[in-house]
ZAMARGU-4260 file (C-alpha; in steps of 0.2 Angstrom, whole numbers, plus 5000, padded with zeros to 4 digits):
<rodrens>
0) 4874/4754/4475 | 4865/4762/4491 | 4856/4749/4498 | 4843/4753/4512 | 4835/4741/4525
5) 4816/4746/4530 | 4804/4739/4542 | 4786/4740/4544 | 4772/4731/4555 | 4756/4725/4559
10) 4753/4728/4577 | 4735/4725/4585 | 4734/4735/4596 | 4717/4741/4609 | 4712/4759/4610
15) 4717/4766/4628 | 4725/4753/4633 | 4744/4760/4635 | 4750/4746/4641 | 4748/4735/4627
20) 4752/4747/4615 | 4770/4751/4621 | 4774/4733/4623 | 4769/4731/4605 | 4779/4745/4600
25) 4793/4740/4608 | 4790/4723/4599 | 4792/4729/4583 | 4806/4740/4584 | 4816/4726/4592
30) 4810/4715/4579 | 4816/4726/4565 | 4833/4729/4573 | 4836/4711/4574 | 4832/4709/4556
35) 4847/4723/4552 | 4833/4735/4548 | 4837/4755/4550 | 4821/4764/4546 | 4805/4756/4554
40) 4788/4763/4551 | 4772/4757/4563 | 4752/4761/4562 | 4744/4779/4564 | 4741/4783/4581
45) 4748/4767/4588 | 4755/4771/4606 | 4736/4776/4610 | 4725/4765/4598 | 4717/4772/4582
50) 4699/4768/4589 | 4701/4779/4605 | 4686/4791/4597 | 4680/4803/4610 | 4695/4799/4623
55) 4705/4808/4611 | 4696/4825/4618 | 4703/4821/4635 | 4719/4831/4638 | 4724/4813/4647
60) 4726/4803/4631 | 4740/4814/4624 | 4749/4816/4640 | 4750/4796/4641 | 4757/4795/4624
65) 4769/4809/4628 | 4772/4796/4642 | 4775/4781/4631 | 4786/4788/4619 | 4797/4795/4632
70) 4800/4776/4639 | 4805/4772/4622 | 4817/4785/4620 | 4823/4783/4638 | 4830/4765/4632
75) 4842/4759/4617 | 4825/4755/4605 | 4830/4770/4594 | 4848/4767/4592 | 4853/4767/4574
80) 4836/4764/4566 | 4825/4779/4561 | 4806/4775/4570 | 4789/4784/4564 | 4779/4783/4579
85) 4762/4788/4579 | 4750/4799/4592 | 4741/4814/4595 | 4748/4831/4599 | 4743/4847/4605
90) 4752/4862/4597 | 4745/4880/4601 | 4730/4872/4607 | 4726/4864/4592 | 4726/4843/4592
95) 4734/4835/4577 | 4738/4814/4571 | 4756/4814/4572 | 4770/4804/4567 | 4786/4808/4578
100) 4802/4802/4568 | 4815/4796/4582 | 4834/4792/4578 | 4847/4789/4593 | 4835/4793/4608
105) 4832/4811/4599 | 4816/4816/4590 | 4822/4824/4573 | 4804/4830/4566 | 4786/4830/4568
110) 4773/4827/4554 | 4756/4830/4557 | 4743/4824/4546 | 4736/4836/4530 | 4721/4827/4524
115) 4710/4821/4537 | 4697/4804/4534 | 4681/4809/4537 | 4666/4799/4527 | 4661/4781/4531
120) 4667/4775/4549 | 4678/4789/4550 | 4678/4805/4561 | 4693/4813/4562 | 4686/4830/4561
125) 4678/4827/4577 | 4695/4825/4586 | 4710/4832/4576 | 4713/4847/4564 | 4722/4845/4548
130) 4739/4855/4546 | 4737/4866/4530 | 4754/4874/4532 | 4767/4870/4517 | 4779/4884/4515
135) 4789/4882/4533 | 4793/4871/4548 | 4791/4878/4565 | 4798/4874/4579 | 4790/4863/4593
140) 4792/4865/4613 | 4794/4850/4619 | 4785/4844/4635 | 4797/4845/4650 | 4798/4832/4657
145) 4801/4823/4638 | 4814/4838/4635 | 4823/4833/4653 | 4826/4815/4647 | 4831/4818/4630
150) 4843/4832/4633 | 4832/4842/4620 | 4819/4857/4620 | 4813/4860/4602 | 4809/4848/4587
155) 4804/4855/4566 | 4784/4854/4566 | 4777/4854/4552 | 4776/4845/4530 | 4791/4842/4527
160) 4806/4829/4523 | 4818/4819/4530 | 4837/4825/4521 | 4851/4810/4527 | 4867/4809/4519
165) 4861/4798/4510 | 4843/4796/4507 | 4829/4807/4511 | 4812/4799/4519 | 4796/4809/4520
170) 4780/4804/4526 | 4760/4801/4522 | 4747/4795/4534 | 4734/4783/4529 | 4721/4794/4521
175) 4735/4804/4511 | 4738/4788/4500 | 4721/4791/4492 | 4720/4812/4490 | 4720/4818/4472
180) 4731/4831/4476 | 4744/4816/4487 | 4757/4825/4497 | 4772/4811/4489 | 4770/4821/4474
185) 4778/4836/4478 | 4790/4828/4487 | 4794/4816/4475 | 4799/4830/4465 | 4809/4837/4477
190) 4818/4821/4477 | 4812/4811/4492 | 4814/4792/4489 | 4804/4784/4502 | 4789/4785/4508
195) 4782/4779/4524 | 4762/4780/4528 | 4758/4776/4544 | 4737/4768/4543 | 4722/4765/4553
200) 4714/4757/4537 | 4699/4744/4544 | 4692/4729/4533 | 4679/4728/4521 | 4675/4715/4507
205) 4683/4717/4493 | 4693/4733/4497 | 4711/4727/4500 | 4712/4728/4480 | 4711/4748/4481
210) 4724/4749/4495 | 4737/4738/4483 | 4735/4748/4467 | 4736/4766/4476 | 4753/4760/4483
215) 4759/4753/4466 | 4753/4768/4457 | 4759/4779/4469 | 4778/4773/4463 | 4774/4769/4447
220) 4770/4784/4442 | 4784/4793/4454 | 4794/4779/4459 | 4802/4778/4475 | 4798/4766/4489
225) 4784/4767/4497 | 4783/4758/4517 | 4765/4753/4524 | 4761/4750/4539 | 4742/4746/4547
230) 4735/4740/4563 | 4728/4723/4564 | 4714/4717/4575 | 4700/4723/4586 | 4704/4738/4595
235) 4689/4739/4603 | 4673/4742/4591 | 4666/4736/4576 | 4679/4739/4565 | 4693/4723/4561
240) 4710/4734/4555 | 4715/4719/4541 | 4735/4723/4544 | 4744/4721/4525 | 4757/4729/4528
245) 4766/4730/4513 | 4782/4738/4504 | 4783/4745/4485 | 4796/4749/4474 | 4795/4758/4459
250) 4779/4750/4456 | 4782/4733/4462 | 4778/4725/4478 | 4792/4718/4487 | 4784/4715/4503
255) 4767/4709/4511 | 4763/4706/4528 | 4746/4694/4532 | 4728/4703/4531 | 4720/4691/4546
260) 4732/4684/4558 | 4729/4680/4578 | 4749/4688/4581 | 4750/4704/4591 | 4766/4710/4582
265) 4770/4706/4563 | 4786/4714/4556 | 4790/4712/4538 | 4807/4719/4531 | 4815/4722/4513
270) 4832/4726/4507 | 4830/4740/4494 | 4841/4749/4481 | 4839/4768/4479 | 4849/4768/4466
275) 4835/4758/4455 | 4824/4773/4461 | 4835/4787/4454 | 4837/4774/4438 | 4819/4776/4435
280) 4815/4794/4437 | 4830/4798/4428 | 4821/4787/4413 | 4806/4797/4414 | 4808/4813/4405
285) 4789/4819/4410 | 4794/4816/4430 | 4812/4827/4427 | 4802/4841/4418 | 4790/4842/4430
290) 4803/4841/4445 | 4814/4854/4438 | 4799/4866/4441 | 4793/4861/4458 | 4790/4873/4472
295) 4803/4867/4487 | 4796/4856/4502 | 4804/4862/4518 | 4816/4848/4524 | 4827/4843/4540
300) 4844/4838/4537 | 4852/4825/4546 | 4870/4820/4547 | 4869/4803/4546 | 4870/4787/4536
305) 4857/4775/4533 | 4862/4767/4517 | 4874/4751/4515 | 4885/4750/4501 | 4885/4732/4491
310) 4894/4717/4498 | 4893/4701/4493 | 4878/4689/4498 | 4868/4707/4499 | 4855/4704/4485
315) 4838/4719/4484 | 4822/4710/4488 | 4812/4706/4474 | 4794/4709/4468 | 4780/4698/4473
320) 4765/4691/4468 | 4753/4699/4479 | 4741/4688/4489 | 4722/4691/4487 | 4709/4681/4498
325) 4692/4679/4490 | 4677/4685/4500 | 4670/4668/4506 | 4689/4669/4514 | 4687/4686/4518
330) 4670/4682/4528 | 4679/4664/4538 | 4693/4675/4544 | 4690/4693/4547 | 4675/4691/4559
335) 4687/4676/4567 | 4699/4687/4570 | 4688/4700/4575 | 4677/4685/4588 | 4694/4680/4596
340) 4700/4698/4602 | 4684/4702/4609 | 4682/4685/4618 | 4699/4688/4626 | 4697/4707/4630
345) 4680/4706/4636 | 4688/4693/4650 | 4670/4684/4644 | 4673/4661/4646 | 4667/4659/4626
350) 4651/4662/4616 | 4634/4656/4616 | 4624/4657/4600 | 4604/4652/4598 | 4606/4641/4582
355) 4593/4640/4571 | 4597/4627/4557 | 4597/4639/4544 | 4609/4650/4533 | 4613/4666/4546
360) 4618/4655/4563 | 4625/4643/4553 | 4636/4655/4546 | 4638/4661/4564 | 4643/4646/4570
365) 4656/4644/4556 | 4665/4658/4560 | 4666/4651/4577 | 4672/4634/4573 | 4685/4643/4561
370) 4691/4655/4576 | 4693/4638/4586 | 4704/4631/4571 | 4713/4647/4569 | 4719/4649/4586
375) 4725/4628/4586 | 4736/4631/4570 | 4745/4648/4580 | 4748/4637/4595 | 4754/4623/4583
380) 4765/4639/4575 | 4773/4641/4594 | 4763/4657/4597 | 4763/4659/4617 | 4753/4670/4618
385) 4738/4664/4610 | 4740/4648/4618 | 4741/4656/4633 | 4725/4668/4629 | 4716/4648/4624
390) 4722/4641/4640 | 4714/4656/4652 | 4699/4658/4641 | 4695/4639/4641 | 4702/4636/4658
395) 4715/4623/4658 | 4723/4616/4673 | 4740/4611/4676 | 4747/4615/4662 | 4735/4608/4649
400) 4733/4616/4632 | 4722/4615/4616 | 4728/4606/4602 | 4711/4601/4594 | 4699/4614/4587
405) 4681/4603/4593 | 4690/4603/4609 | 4692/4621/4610 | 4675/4624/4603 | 4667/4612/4618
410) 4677/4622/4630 | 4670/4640/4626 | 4655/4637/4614 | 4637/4635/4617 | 4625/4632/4602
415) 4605/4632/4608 | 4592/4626/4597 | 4576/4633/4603 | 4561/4626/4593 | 4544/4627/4592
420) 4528/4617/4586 | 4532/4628/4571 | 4550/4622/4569 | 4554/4608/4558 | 4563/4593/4559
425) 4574/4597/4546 | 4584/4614/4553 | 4583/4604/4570 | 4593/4590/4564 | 4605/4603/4553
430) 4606/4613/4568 | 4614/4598/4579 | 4625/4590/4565 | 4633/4607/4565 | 4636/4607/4583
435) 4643/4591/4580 | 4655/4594/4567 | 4662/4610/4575 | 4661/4605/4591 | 4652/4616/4602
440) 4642/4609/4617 | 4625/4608/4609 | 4608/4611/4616 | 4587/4606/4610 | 4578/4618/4620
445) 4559/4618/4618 | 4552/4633/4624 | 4531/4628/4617 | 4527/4629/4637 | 4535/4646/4639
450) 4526/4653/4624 | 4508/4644/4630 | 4511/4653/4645 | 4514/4670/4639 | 4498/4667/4628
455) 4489/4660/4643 | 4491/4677/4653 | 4486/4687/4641 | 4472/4677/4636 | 4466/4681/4656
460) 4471/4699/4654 | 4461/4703/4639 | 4448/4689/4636 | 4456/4684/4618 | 4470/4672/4610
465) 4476/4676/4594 | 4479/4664/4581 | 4490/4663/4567 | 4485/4669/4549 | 4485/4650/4542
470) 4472/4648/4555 | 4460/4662/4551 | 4470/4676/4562 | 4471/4694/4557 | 4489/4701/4553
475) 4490/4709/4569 | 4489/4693/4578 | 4499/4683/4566 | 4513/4697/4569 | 4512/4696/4588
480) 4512/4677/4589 | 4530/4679/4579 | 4536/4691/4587 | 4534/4684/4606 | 4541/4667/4600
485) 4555/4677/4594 | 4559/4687/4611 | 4557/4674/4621 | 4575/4666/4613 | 4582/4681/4617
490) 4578/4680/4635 | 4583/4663/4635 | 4599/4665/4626 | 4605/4679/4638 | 4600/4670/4652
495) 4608/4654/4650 | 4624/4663/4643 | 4622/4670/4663 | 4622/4654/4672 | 4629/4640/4660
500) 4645/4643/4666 | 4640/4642/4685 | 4630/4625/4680 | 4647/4619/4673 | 4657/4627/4687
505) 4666/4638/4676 | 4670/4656/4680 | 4664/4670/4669 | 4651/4673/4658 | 4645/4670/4640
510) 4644/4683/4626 | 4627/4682/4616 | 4631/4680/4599 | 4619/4689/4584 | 4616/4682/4568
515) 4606/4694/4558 | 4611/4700/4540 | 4614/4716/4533 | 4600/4714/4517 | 4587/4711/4536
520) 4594/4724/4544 | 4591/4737/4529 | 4572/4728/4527 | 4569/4730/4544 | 4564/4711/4543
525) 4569/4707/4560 | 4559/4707/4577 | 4568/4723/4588 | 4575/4713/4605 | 4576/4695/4596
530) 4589/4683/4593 | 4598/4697/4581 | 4598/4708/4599 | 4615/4700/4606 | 4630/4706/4615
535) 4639/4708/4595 | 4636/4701/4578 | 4650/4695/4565 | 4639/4694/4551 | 4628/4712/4555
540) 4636/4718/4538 | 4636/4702/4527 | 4625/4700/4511 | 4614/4685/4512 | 4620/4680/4495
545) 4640/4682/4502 | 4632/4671/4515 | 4625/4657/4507 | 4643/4658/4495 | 4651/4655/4512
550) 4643/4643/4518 | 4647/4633/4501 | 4665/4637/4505 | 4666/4632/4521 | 4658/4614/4520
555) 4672/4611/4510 | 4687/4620/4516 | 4683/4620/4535 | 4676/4603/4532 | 4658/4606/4541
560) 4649/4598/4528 | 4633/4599/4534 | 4633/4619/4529 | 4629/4612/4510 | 4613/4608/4516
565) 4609/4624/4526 | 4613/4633/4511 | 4603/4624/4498 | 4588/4625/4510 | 4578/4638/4508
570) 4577/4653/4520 | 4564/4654/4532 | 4560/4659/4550 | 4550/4646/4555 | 4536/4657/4565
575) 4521/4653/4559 | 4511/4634/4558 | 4520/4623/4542 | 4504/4617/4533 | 4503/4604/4519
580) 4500/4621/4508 | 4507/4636/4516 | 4528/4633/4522 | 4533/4653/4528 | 4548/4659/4516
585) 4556/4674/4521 | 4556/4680/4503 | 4540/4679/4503 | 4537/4691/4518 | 4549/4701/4514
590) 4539/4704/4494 | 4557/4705/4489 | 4574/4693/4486 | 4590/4694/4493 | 4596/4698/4477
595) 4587/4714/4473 | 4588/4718/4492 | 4610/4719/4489 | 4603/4731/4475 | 4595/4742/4482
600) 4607/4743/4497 | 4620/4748/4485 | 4609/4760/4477 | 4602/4770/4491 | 4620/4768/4502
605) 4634/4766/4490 | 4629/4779/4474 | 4617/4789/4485 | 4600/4788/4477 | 4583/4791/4485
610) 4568/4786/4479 | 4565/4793/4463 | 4586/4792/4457 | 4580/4773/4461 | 4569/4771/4450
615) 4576/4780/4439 | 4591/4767/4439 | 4584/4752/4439 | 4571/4758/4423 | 4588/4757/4414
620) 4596/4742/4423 | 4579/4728/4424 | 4574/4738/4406 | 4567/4720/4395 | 4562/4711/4411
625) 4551/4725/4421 | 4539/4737/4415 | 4543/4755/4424 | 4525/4752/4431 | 4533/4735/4439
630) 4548/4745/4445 | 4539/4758/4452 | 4529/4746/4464 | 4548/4737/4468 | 4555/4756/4473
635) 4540/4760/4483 | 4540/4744/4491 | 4557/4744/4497 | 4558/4761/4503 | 4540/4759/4511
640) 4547/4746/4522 | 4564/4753/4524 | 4555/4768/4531 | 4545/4761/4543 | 4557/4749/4550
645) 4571/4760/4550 | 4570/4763/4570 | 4577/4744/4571 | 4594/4750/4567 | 4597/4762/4584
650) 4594/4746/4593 | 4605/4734/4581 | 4617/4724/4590 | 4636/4730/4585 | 4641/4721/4571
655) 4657/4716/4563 | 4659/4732/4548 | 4662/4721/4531 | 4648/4729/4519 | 4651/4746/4510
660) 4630/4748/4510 | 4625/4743/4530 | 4614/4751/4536 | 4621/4752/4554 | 4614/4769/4563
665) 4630/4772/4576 | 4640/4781/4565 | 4642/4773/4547 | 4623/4777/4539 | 4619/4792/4550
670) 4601/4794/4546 | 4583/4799/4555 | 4572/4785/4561 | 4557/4791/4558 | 4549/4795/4543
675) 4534/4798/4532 | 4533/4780/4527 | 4521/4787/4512 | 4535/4796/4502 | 4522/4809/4498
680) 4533/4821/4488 | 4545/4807/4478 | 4532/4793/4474 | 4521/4806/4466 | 4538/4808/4458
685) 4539/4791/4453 | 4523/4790/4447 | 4524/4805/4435 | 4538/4797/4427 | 4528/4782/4425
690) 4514/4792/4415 | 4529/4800/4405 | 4537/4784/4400 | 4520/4775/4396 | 4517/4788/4383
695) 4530/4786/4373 | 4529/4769/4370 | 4542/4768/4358 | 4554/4773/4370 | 4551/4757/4380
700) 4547/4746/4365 | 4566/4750/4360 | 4574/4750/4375 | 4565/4731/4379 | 4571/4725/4363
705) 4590/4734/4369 | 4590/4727/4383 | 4585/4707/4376 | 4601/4712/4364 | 4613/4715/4377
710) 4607/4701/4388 | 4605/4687/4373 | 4613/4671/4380 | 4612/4674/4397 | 4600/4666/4409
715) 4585/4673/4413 | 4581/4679/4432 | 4570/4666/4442 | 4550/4669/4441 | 4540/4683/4451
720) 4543/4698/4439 | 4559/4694/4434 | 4571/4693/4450 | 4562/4679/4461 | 4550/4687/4468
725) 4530/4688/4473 | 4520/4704/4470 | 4525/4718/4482 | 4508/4720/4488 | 4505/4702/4494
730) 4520/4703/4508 | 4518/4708/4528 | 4524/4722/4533 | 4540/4713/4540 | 4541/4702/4558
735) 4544/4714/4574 | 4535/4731/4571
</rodrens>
């Protein structure tokens, strides 16, 4: 029985910031070594930060990890134990994602990365080329003062393997887990038996599943052991990296580290038999035909011994049950996670968030309050340095330190209700027993005079004062007394995030924290430089509806039990009058729901449809509750207001990445911001198909009564054509043009 030892990590790390990144490094290997570990695999470009971006085009960043790694080899870290660390390297001019395999202060190959990630947040083309060589390894000249130290000049560049005496080990990195066409294939045949991916792989909801099954599939269907490992954390944008790292064997997963955790360093470790790998290829009469007919992977041979052989007390790891959160879980965590690197990067004294009452800054200030009681179960855990990131953030003396999560919150947590004659008593007294129940230092702001004022200058500038549409105002003016209602809070919430901890005689500053939706953010139902213009937004790219299903999840299992309330209450912004016959619903305004906005985010983001694809779709999918007439108005509705507000997303405050469909303009939904809001070309599109269907009315008669078939039993949609909601004509064109 050859029995191997492995190693692999979660290590947050923070994009150009070497100093951090070594000492995590270092961390992890020492970590591993103490566990008896002698392979140890850690995240894509971890000595310089996967987020570095542009920085990665300064010839500086690579000579700093050249740096790095030359401190690690200059001590015992690699001694007996195989590392994969990962940086950037420049060979023949050309930049490449590398992971350097070091054993016994030596670098014994050089894998750069084949198949490069380049869609969603990812732009690796931008910074790195993919290595398209197969056939050879060539040789690498080693930096100078790197070869001085390690009493070596030249390292194998190139794919390849890892040949011990006793077990071979090859690697993938991050996107090459998920390419048709996966490097581990060929080298499976060859007969490598462990694979070790080193990832830069970020959150999003519902995603973890896909990462799981590709490693299970990837030794199920080749065996072998396959080593994970992720960074885990904010390394200094909008993405969270959600760790997991995890170890597989032949299909089974042995090994998984956490998804959301406060640590720095996470190393998890297995004890694997090879021989169960051989066991199953052998038994797999497909895998030995096609392995006797493999074209040979280049390889490095190494005389040396990893493996153990069986002693008593030695017993392989077994298989686990592999650990899923659910999204409400998913939502409480990985913004908290996410909140609390940021707060203690940014050197910033806590948060300060305009609370409203309703579903969004509620939410918001959940994920605060659950930050808070994340970090007082890790200093209850014994983890120094959180509790020392707690005490210097909240500025404890003389050796005080949190160990109450409505402590903490009063410490480094504002929440500012700022009402109005329009705001009602009910989101006023939801917005304080919040701030209660979590804890944050809590304040009723009425800010009537400042808006009286602004409506008294330019009553004297023009001669005229505007009135609201309830009160025989036009749209313009009803828009306009919204939107300055709206943008005085902003000026109001960054002011007092400015001076609140020089009333308190703190030090520091406050960050402004945003609280608008991705569903607004794609509308456009938002005023540009409001309360949703803060200093960054954990919820940016949530779905109201994941929203309100967090919010039920968190009265009970972060026990603020006043969020039941906010989420059965129905959304609104409070801007104009409440009459005994007219209560504003952003629904309403919006002439859409929450529901179908989800829809046609996926649509227009996810399976790339424009207009006319749209409609196409949803004639099939509302078919027996729309008529394609009623869908047409929905498409053109949507995309009307989609068009014009779209300008609002190049001002969009960052926002925590969770949502496959945001439309967030910096680098995920790359898209103009101005258009023809008429659609000229596709609604005449639309409209044509319309006049088609309607004349075959059989067509729709059948595919109605189809449609009623397939959905007997279930319940019907709430009024408003069918999805909840008012005729697409009747709503305003959206607060904050």
């Amino acid at each position: 029985m050859r029995l191997l030892r492995v190693a692999t990590c979660n290590l947050n790390q923070w994009a150009m910031d070497f100093d951090t990144n070594l000492r995590n490094v270092k961390e992890s290997i020492s970590r591993a070594k103490a566990a008896g570990a002698v392979v140890r695999i850690g995240p894509e470009l971890e000595l310089t930060g996967y987020g570095c971006e542009d920085h990665f085009l300064e010839q500086d960043t690579t000579a700093h990890a050249w740096e790095c790694l030359k401190d690690i080899l200059s001590g015992d870290y690699t001694d007996d134990i195989l590392c994969s660390i990962g940086m950037p390297i420049i060979f023949k001019s050309v930049r490449y994602n590398c992971q350097v395999f070091c054993l016994n202060r030596k670098i014994i190959m050089i894998r750069p990365k084949m198949s490069l990630a380049n869609d969603g947040n990812y732009r690796e083309f931008r910074w790195f080329s993919a290595w398209t060589y197969k056939d050879e390894l060539v040789d690498f000249q080693l930096p100078i003062d790197v070869s001085e130290v390690i009493d070596q000049e030249t390292v194998p560049f190139g794919y390849g393997y890892l040949q011990f005496l006793d077990v071979s080990l090859a690697a993938e990195t991050c996107e090459e887990l998920f390419t048709a066409n996966a490097p581990r294939i060929d080298l499976a045949f060859s007969g490598v038996e462990v694979f070790m991916n080193a990832s830069g792989s970020h959150h999003q909801l519902r995603k973890l599943n896909l990462r799981i099954d590709s490693m299970r599939d990837a030794t199920r269907l080749c065996g072998g052991v396959y080593m994970y490992a992720n960074h885990q954390g904010c390394d200094g944008g909008r993405l969270y990296y959600d760790g997991c790292c995890c170890i597989a064997v032949n299909g089974d997963v042995v090994a998984q580290g956490s998804q959301f955790s406060l640590k720095d360093v996470e190393v998890l470790d297995a004890l694997i038999d090879l021989d169960a790998v051989s066991s199953y290829r052998a038994c797999v009469s497909s895998f030995r035909e096609q392995a006797s007919h493999v074209t040979k992977v280049p390889c490095v041979k190494v005389q040396y011994k990893l493996c153990q052989t069986f002693r008593d007390g030695m017993i392989p790891t077994d298989p686990i049950e592999v650990m899923y959160h659910c999204p409400e879980e998913e939502i409480a965590f990985g913004p908290s996670c996410w909140l609390w690197d940021y707060l203690r990067r940014s050197r910033a004294s806590g948060f300060l968030l305009p609370l409203s009452g309703g579903a969004d800054s509620s939410s918001v200030a959940a994920i605060v309050g659950c930050m808070c009681q994340l970090v007082i179960k890790d200093i209850d855990k014994g983890d120094e340095q959180v509790k020392a990131d707690a005490m210097r953030i909240g500025q404890y003396r003389d050796g005080e330190f949190p160990t109450d999560s409505r402590e903490l919150a009063k410490r480094l947590f504002y929440t500012v209700y700022m009402g109005t004659e329009n705001s009602s008593e009910d989101t006023r007294s939801r917005a304080k027993r919040l701030a209660e129940e979590i804890g944050s230092f809590h304040f009723d702001v009425p800010i009537d005079s400042v808006v009286s004022a602004f409506l008294s200058l330019f009553e004297r500038l023009t001669g005229k004062r505007p009135r609201y549409k309830v009160d025989g105002g036009s749209h313009t003016e009803n828009l306009g007394l919204q939107n300055i209602q709206a943008r005085i809070r902003m000026v109001l919430a960054f002011m007092m995030a400015s001076l609140m901890p020089w009333v308190h005689n703190k030090s520091g500053f406050y960050l402004v924290l945003g609280s608008s939706n991705v569903d607004e953010g794609l509308r456009g139902y938002l005023t540009k430089y409001d309360c949703s213009s803060a200093d960054i937004n954990p919820i940016g790219s949530v779905s109201k509806q994941d929203l309100r299903a967090f919010l039920r999840w968190a009265a009970v299992h972060l026990q603020y039990s006043s969020l039941a309330e906010v989420e059965a209450a129905p959304p609104t912004a409070e801007l104009e009058p409440i009459r005994t016959d007219y209560s504003q619903l952003d629904e309403v305004d919006m002439g859409m729901t929450y529901e179908e906005l989800s829809i046609y985010g996926r649509l227009r983001k996810i399976f790339r449809c424009g207009p006319v694809s749209m409609f196409q779709n949803l004639c099939h999918r509302w078919c027996g509750r729309l008529s394609p007439t009623e869908v047409a108005d929905k498409v053109k509705h949507f995309f009307k207001y989609y068009a014009i507000n779209r300008h609002k997303m190049t001002v969009l405050t960052p926002s925590y990445h969770a949502e496959s469909y945001s439309p967030e303009d910096n680098r995920f939904d790359l898209r103009q911001f101005l258009y023809n809001s008429t659609w000229p070309y596709q609604f005449r599109k639309i409209d044509q198909l319309v006049q088609d269907i309607d004349k075959d009315g059989k067509w729709v008669e059948d595919r109605r009564a189809d449609s009623q078939l397939r959905q007997r039993g279930a319940a019907r949609p709430a009024q408003g054509g069918g999805m909840g909601v008012v005729a697409a004509g009747s709503a305003n064109p959206g607060v904050g043009l």
